[in-house]
C-alpha positions as CSV (number, residue, x, y, z in Angstrom):
1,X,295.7,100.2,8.0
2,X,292.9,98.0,6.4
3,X,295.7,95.7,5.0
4,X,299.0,95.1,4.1
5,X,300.2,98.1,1.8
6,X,296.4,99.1,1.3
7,X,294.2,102.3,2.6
8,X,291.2,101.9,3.1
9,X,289.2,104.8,0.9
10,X,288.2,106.1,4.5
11,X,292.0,106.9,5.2
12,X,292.1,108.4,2.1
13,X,289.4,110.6,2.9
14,X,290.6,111.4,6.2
15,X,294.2,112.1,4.0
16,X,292.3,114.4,1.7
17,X,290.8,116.4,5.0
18,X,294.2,117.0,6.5
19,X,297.3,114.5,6.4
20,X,298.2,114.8,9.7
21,X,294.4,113.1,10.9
22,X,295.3,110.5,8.4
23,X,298.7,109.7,10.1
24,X,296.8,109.7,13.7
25,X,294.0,107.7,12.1
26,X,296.8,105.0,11.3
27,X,298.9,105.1,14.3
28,X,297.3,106.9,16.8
29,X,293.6,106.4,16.5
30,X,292.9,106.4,20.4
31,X,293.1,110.0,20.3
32,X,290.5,110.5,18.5
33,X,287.1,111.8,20.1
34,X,283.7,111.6,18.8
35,X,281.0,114.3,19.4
36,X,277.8,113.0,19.8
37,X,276.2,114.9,16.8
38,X,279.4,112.8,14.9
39,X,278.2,109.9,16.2
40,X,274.1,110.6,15.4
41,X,275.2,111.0,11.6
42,X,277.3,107.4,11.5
43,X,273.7,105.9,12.9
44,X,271.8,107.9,10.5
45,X,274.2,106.6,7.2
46,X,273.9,102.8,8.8
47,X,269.8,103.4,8.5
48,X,270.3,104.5,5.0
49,X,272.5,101.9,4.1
50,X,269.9,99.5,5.2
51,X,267.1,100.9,3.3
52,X,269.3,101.4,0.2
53,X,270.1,97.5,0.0
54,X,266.0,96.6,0.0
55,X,266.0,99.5,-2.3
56,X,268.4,97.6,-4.8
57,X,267.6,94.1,-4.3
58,X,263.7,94.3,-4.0
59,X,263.7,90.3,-5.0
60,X,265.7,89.8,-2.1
61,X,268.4,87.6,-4.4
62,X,271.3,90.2,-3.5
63,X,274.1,89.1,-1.4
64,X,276.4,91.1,1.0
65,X,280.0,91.3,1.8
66,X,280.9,91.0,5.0
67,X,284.5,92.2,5.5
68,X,284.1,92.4,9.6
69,X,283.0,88.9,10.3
70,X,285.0,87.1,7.2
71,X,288.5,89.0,7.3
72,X,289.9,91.4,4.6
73,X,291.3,88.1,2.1
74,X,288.1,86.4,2.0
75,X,285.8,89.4,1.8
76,X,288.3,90.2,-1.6
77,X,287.8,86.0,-2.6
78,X,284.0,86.2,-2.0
79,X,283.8,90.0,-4.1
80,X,285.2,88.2,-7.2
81,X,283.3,85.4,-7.0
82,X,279.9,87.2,-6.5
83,X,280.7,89.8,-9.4
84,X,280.9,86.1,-11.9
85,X,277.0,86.2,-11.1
86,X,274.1,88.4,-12.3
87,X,272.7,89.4,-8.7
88,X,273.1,92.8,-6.8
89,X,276.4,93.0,-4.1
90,X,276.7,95.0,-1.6
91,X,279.6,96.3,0.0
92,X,281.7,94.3,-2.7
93,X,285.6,94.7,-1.5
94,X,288.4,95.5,-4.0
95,X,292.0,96.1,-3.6
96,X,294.3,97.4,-5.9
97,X,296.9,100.2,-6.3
98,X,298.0,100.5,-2.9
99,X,294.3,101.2,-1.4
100,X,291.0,99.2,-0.8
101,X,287.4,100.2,-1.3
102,X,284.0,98.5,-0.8
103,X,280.9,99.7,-2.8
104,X,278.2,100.4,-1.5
105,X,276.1,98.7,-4.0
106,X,277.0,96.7,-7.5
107,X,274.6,96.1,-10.2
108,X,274.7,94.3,-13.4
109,X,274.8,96.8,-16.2
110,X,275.1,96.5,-20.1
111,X,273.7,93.8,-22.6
112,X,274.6,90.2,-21.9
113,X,277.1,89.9,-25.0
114,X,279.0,92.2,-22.8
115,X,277.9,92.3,-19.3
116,X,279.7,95.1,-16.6
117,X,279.0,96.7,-14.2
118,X,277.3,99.6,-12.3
119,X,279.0,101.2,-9.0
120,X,276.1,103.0,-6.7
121,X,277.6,104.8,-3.8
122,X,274.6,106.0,-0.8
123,X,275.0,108.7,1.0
124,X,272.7,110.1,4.5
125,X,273.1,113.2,2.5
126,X,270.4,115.9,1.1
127,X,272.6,116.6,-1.7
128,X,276.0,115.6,-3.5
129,X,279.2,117.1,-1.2
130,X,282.0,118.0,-3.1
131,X,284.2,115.4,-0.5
132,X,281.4,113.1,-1.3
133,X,282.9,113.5,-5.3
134,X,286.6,112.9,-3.8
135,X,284.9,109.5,-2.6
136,X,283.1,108.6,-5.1
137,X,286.0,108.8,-7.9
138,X,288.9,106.7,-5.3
139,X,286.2,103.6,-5.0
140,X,286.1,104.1,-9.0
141,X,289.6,104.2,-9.4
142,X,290.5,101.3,-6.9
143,X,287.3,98.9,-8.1
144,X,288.6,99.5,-12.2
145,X,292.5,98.8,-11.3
146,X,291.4,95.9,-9.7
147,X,289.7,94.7,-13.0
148,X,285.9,95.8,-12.9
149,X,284.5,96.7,-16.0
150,X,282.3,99.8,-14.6
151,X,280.1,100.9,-16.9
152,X,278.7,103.7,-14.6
153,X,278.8,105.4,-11.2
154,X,276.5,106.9,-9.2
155,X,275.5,108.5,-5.7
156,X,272.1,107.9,-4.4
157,X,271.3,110.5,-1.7
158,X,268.3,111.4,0.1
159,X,265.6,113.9,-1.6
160,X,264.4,115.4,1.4
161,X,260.8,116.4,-0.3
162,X,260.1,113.0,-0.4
163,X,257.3,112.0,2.1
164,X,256.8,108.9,3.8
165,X,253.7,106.8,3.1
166,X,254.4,104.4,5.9
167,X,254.0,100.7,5.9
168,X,258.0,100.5,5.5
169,X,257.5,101.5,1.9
170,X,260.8,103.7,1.1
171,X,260.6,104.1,-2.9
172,X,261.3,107.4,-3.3
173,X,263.5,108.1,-0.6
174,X,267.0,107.8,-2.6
175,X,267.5,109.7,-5.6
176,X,270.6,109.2,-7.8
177,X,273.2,111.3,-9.2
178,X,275.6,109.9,-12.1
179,X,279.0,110.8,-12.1
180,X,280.4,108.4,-14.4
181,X,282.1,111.0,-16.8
182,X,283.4,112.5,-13.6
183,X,284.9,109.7,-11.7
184,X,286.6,108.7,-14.5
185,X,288.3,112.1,-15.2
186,X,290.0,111.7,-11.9
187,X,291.9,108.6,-11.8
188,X,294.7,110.1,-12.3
189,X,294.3,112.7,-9.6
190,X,292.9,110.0,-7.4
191,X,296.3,108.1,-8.1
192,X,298.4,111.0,-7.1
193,X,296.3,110.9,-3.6
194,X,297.3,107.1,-3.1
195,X,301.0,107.8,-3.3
196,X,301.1,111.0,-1.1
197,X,298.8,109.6,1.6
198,X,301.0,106.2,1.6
199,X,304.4,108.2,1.9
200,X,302.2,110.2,5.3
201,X,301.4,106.7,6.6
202,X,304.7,105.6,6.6
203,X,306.2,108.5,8.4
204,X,307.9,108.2,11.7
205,X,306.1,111.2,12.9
206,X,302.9,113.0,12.0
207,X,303.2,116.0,9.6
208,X,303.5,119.2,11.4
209,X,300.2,120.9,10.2
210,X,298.5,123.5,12.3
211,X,294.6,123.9,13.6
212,X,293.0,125.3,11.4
213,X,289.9,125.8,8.8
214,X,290.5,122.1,7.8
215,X,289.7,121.1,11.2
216,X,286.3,121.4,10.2
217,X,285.8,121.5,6.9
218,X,284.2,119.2,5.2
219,X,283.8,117.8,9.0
220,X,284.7,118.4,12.5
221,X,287.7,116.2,13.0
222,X,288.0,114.0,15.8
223,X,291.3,114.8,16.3
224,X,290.6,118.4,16.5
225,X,290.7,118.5,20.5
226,X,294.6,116.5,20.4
227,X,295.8,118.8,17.8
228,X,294.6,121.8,20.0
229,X,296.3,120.6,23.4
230,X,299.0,123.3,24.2
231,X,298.1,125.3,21.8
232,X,298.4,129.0,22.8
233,X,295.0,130.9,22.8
234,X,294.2,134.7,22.7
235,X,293.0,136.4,25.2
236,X,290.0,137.4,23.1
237,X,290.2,134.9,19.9
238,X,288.1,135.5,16.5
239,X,286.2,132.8,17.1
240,X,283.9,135.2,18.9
241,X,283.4,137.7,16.5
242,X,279.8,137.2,15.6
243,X,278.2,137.0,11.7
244,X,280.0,136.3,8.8
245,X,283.7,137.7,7.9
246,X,283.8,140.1,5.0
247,X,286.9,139.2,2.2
248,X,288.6,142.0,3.2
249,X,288.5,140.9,6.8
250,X,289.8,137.2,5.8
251,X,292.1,139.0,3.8
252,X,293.6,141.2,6.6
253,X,293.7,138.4,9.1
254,X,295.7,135.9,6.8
255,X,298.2,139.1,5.7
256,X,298.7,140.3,9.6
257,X,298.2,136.8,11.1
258,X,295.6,138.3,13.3
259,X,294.7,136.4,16.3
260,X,293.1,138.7,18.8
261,X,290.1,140.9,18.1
262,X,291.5,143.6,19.3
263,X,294.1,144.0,16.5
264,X,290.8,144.2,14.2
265,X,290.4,147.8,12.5
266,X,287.0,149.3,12.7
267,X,286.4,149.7,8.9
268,X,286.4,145.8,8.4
269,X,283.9,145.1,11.0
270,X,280.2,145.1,11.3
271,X,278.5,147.1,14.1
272,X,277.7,144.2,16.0
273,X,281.4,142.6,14.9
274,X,282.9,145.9,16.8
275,X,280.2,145.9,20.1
276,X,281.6,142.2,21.0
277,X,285.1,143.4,20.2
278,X,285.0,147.0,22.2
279,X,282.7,145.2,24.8
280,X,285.2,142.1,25.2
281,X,288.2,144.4,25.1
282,X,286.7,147.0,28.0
283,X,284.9,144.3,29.9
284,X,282.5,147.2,30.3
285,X,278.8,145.1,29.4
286,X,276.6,146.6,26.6
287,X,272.6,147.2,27.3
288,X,270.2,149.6,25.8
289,X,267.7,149.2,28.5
290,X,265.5,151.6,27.1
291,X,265.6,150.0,23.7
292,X,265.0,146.9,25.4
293,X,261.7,148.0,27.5
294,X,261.0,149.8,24.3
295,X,260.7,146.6,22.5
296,X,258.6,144.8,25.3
297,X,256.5,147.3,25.8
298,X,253.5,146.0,23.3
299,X,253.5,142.9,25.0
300,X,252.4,143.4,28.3
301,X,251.8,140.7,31.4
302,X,250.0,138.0,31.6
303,X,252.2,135.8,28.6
304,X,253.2,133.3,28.2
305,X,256.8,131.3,27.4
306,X,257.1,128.8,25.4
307,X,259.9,126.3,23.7
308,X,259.9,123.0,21.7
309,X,262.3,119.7,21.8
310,X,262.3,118.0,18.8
311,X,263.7,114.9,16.8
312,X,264.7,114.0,13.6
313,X,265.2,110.8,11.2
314,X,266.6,110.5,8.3
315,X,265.0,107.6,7.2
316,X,261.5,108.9,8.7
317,X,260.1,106.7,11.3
318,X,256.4,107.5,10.6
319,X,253.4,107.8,8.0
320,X,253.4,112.0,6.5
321,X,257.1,112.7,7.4
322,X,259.9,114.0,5.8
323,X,263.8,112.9,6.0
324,X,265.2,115.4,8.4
325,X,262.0,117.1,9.1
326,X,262.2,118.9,12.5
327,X,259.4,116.9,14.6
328,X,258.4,118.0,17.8
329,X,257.9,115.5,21.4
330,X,257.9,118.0,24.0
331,X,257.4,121.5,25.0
332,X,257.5,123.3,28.1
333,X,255.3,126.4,28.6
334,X,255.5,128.8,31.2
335,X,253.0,131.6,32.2
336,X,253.6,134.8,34.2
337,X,251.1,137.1,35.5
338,X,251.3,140.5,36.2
339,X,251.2,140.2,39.4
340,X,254.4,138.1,39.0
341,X,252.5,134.8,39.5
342,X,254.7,132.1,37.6
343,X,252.9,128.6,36.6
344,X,254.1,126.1,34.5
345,X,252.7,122.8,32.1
346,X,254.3,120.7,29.3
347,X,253.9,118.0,27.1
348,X,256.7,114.8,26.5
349,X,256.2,111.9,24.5
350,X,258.3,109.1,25.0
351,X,256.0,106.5,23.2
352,X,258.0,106.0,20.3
353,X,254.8,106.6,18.4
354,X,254.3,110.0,16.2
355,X,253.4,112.4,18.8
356,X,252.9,115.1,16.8
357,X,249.0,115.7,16.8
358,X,249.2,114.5,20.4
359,X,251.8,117.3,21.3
360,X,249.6,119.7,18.8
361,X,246.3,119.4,20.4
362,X,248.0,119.8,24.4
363,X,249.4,122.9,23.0
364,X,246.1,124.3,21.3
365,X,244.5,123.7,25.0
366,X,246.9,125.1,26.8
367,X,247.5,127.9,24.9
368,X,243.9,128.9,24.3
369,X,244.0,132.3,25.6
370,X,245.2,135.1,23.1
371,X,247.5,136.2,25.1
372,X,251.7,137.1,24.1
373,X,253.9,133.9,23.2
374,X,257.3,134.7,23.8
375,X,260.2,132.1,22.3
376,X,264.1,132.5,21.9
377,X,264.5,132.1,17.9
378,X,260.7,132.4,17.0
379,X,262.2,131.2,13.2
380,X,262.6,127.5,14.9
381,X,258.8,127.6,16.6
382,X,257.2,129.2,13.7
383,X,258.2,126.7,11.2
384,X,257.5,123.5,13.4
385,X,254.0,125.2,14.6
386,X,253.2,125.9,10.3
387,X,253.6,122.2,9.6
388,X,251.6,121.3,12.5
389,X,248.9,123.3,11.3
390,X,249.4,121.8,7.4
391,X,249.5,117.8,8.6
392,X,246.5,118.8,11.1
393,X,243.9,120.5,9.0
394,X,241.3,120.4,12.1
395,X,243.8,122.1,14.5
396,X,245.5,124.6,11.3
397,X,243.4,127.4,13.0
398,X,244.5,127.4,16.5
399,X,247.9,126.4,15.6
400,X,248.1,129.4,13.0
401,X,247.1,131.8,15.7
402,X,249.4,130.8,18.1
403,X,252.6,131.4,15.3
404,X,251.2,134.9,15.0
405,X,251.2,135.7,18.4
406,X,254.9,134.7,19.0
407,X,257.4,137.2,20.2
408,X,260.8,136.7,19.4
409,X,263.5,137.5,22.9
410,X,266.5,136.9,20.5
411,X,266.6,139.6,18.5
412,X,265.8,142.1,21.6
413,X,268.7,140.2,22.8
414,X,270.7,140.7,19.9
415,X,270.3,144.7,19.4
416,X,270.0,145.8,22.9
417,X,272.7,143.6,24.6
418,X,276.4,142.1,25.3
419,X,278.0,140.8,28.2
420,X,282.0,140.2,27.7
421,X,280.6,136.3,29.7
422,X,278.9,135.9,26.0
423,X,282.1,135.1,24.3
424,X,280.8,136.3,20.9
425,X,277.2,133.8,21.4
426,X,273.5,135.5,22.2
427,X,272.7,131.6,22.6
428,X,270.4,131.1,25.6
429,X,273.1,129.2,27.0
430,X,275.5,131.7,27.3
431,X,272.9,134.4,28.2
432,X,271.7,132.9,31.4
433,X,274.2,133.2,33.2
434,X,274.8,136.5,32.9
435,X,271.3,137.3,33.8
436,X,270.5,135.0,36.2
437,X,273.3,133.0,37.8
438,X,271.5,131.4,39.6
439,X,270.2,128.9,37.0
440,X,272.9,126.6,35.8
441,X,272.4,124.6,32.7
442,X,275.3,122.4,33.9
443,X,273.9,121.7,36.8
444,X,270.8,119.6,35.3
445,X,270.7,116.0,35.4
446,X,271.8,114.2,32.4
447,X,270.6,116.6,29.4
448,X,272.5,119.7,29.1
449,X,271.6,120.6,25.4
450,X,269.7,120.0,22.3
451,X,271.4,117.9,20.8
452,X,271.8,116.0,24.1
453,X,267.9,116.0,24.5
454,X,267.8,114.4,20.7
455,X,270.1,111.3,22.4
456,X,268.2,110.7,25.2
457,X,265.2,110.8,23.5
458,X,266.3,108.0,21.2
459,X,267.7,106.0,24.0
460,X,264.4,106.4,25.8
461,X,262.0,105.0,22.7
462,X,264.7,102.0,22.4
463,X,262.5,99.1,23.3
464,X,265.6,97.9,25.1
465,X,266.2,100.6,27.6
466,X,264.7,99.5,31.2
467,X,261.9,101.2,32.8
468,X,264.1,102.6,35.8
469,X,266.8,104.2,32.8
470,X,263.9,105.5,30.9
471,X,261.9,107.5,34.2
472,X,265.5,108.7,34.8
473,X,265.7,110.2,31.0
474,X,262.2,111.4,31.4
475,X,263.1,113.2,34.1
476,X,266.0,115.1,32.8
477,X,264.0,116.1,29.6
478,X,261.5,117.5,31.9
479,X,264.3,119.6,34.0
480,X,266.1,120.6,30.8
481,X,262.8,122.0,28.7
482,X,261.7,123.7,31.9
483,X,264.5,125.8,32.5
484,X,264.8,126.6,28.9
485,X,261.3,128.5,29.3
486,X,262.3,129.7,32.6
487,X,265.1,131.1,31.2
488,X,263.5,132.9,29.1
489,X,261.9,134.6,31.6
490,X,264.5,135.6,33.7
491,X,265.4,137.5,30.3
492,X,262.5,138.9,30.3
493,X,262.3,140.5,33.8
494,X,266.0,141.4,32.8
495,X,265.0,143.2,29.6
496,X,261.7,144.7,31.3
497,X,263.3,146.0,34.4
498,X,266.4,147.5,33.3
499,X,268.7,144.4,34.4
500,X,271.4,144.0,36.9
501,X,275.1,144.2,35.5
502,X,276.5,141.1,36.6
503,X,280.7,141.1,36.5
């Protein structure tokens, strides 16, 4: 608890989620486990936060709160005393009603016969959340009952069209929202919320709430894996049932407490929804080879095999880059001949530089021959090749005739097969194995997945990681991409050849 009879407007949060993660926030928060992609958007929100205060306080006269290295009752002392001047605050503390808030940013608003104040909340955000709402109204309510005179409130997210200039300019980055109106509507609500999650936090014993949709929505709770320990599983759970669930399916599940898909009735399922459940059921794998061949057939031998790694920033990094834009630092291309002949290049940028033209032009050279491109998801490829070819007007041609000669494995994957081993995923991941065993994903060194790749890549371009650490990232990156492409053509041979049933 953030202090004596106070939550923190994070515990409230974490209370408006699920009450049960609020009571293990409070009492048992060593349980709680943190994915990596959890961890990538607290890093991206602290970036944020730091551009947001030069955003603010362009003069630089702004002051900030600092509640970790002063303690809780002089952060509160210093808020009140700060909010007596004319200057921007940030992360201004306030207690009051049983909780505690600190904004993200307070600036002097109305005329100076009457002088309040207005309350900007910024989020790593694209757009306004509705939890995002729920937040916004508690630090309204708490920073009000503790005597503010707010005059308006606000949430300044990222506009993702923006483009950066470079030169550590960042107007234009933040847009703002106002939700004065709405904030205030709520106090009462909010209110409600402080006395419910206080009479959770002083429970003996954490609600008895069961897994389930909560555990993810709005986020993945880090709880999720301790609340999930014993729990009994299906033999084949609907968690593998593929696309999205009709009403009527939601409907029948809730009504019948359905938990296996093999209770699932054939007129509420998708063809696809029935092949993983008849498939999963029988154990009895799924292929239309012909279909498959059928499919391959206009792209014949030699081709090549191709797939990107890429990072993103939320606050971009550098000059002609958008927040969140999708930008590329390695590939890994593989060619096979028809004689079977199997060769491969790549490209890997660990600079810490832009290597976009860099990794644009390698690919152009390599790639020169008008020959097949096959990829796995040819949406992901085409999209980052197209904005290639629109930053890099000299190399638009090329790159433009590469997207049009891509050939997309995942759908062929999609219609033409399912192994039971897929568990309800045509991910690449969960493909290879089936066939070709022999490659092992887990058995690389270090990067096992994107989002892996997207850590070690950062890790890597940190000026403070050691030469020896970096080679050894390097190194993995170049093992992981590989077999990603190599993969891809053990698919192929699969889907050419008229596979191998692997039980």
């Amino acid at each position: 608890m953030a202090g004596p009879g106070n939550l923190s407007k994070s515990k409230l949060v974490a209370y408006r989620q699920c009450p049960k993660r609020l009571w293990l926030e409070l009492h048992r928060p060593e349980l709680r486990v943190e994915s990596p992609a959890t961890q990538a958007v607290f890093r991206t929100g602290h970036e944020v936060g730091e551009v947001a205060q030069r955003l603010y306080d362009p003069g630089g006269t702004g002051e900030v709160v600092d509640f970790k290295a002063d303690g809780l009752a002089a952060a509160l002392d210093r808020t009140r005393e700060l909010l007596q001047g004319d200057g921007p605050v940030f992360e201004a503390g306030f207690a009051a009603d049983g909780a505690l808030a600190f904004a993200d940013v307070m600036l002097r608003a109305g005329g100076p016969d009457r002088p309040g104040w207005r309350m900007v909340e910024v989020k790593a955000s694209t757009a306004v959340k509705r939890y995002q709402e729920d937040d916004v109204a508690i630090q309204s309510h708490v920073a009000r009952a503790a005597g503010v005179d707010l005059r308006g409130v606000a949430i300044a997210h990222i506009d993702s069209s923006w483009t950066y200039p470079g030169d550590g300019d960042y107007r234009g980055l933040l847009v703002e929202r106002d939700l004065t109106d709405t904030a205030s509507a709520r106090a009462a609500e909010v209110g409600l919320w402080i006395d419910e999650a206080q009479a959770v936090a002083a429970a003996p014993e954490a609600p008895a709430i069961a897994v389930g949709p909560q555990c993810e929505n709005p986020f993945r709770c880090g709880f999720l894996e301790h609340c999930s320990a014993g729990r009994p599983v299906a033999e084949f759970p609907l968690e593998w049932l593929p696309g999205r669930r009709s009403p009527a399916l939601e409907a029948f599940v809730v009504e019948h407490a359905v938990d296996d898909l093999r209770d699932l009735p054939d007129c509420l399922l998708t063809d696809r929804q029935r092949r993983v459940r008849d498939v999963s059921a029988s154990g009895v794998p799924y292929f239309d080879a012909e279909g498959a061949a059928r499919d391959l057939a206009p792209y014949p031998l030699p081709a090549w095999f191709l797939d990107f790694e890429t990072i993103q920033f939320g606050v971009p990094r550098w000059a002609g880059t958008r927040p969140f834009q999708m930008l590329p630092f390695q590939f890994s291309l593989h060619r096979l001949d028809w004689d079977g002949t199997l060769a491969h290049a790549g490209f890997l940028d660990l600079s810490g530089e832009d290597p976009s033209e860099r990794f644009a032009r390698r690919l152009v050279e390599l790639c020169g021959e008008p020959l097949p491109v096959f990829v796995y998801n040819a949406a992901f490829e085409g999209a980052r090749l197209a904005e290639l070819a629109q930053r890099f007007p000299g190399l638009q041609a090329p790159l433009l005739d590469l997207k049009r000669r891509l050939v997309d494995l995942y759908p062929i994957a999609l219609r033409r097969f399912y192994h039971p081993q897929q568990r309800g995923s045509w991910s690449i991941k969960y493909l290879l194995p089936v066939v070709a065993p022999h490659l092992d994903y887990g058995a690389l060194p270090g990067v096992h997945d994107g989002t892996q790749a997207m850590e070690a890549y950062l890790e890597a371009v940190d000026r403070s990681t050691p030469a020896a650490r970096k080679a050894e990232i390097e190194h993995a990156l170049v093992r992981y991409c590989e077999l990603d492409t190599l993969a891809m053509v053990e698919i192929w041979r699969f889907f050419n050849d008229g596979g191998t049933q692997e039980d």
